[in-house]
N, C-alpha and C positions, 0 to 999 in steps of 0.2 A: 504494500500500500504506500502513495504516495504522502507527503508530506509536506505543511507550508510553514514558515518559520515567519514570524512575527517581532520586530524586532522595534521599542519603543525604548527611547534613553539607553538606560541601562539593565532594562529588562529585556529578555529575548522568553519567548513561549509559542511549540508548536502544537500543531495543529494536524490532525489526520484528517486526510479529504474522500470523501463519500464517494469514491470512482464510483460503484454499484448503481447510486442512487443517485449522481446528477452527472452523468459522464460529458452532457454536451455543455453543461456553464462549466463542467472543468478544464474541459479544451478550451474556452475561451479565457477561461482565468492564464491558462500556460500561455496564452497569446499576447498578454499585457505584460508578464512579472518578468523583472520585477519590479515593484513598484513603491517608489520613492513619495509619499502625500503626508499628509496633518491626519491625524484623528482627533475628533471634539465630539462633546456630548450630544446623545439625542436630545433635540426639543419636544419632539412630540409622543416617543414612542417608551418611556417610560426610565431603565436603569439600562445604558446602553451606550458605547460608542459605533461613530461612524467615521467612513472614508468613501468620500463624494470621488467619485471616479468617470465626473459626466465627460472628462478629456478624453476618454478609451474609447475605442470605437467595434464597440460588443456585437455582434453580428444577433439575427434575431431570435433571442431564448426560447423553447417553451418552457412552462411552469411545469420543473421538476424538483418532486422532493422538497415540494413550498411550503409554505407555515406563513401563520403570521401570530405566532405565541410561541417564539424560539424558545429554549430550554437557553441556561444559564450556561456559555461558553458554544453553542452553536453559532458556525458562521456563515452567513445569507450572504447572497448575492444577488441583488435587484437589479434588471437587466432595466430599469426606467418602464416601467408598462406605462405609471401614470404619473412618475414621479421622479425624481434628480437619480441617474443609475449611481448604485451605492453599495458597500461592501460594511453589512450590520455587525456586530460585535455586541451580543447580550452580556450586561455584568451582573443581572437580577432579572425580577418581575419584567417582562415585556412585551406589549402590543403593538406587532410593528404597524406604523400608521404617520400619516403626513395629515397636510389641509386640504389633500384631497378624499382624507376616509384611510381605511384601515389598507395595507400592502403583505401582500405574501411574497416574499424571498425565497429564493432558490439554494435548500439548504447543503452547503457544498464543505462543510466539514467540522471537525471538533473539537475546540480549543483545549489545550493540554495544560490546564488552570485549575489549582484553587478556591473555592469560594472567597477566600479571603484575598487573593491574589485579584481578583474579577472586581470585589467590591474596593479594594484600595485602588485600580485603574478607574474606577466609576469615580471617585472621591475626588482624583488626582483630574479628570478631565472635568468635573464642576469646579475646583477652588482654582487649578491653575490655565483652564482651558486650551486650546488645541495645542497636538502636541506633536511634532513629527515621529512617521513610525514610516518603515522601511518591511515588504510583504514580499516572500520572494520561497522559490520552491526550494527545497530540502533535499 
């Protein structure tokens, strides 16, 4: 199984990617990384970071292996159906959802976290907000 490594300051945490379960947002995720962006808090969608990836140019997903009530350390990727294409990061409770209504992401792998690791990155992106973090395969 494949792996994506997550790298924020001085923390690095990987990640095992769902080939089974979302093989075609996987090949597109291998078509961007690796990928140099910020992560900052969600606004809408509850305990959660994000990486706004509207620069990539995603060819057209279908919705596999989507959710929109990730589990704590699942990694989404929203190919924009109706909203900024985005790479979720749940740290806790979350409903993924913009001001357009509630978004199902395409759930493409498992973060290799903590609870407490998840809720001190949720912490550190409300008190210090965005933060550069570097996403790239294993």
């Amino acid at each position: 199984m494949g792996e994506l490594e997550f790298i924020l300051g001085d923390q690095t945490f990987t990640a095992t990617l769902l080939e089974d379960e979302a093989p075609e947002s996987i090949a597109a995720m291998r078509e961007f990384l690796p990928l140099d962006s910020e992560i900052q808090h969600v606004r809408w969608s509850g305990f959660a970071g994000w990486v706004n990836i509207d620069e990539v140019d995603l060819p057209d997903l279908p919705r596999e292996n989507h959710t929109v009530y990730p589990s704590r350390g699942d990694v989404l990727l929203y190919p924009g159906y109706k909203n900024d294409q985005e790479i979720l990061i749940p740290c806790g409770p979350t409903c993924f959802k913009s001001p357009a209504g509630e978004l199902a992401g395409n759930h493409v792998a498992i973060l290799d976290a903590t609870r407490e690791e998840l809720a001190s990155l949720e912490v550190s992106l409300l008190e210090d907000g965005s933060q550069p973090i570097t996403i790239r395969e294993r």
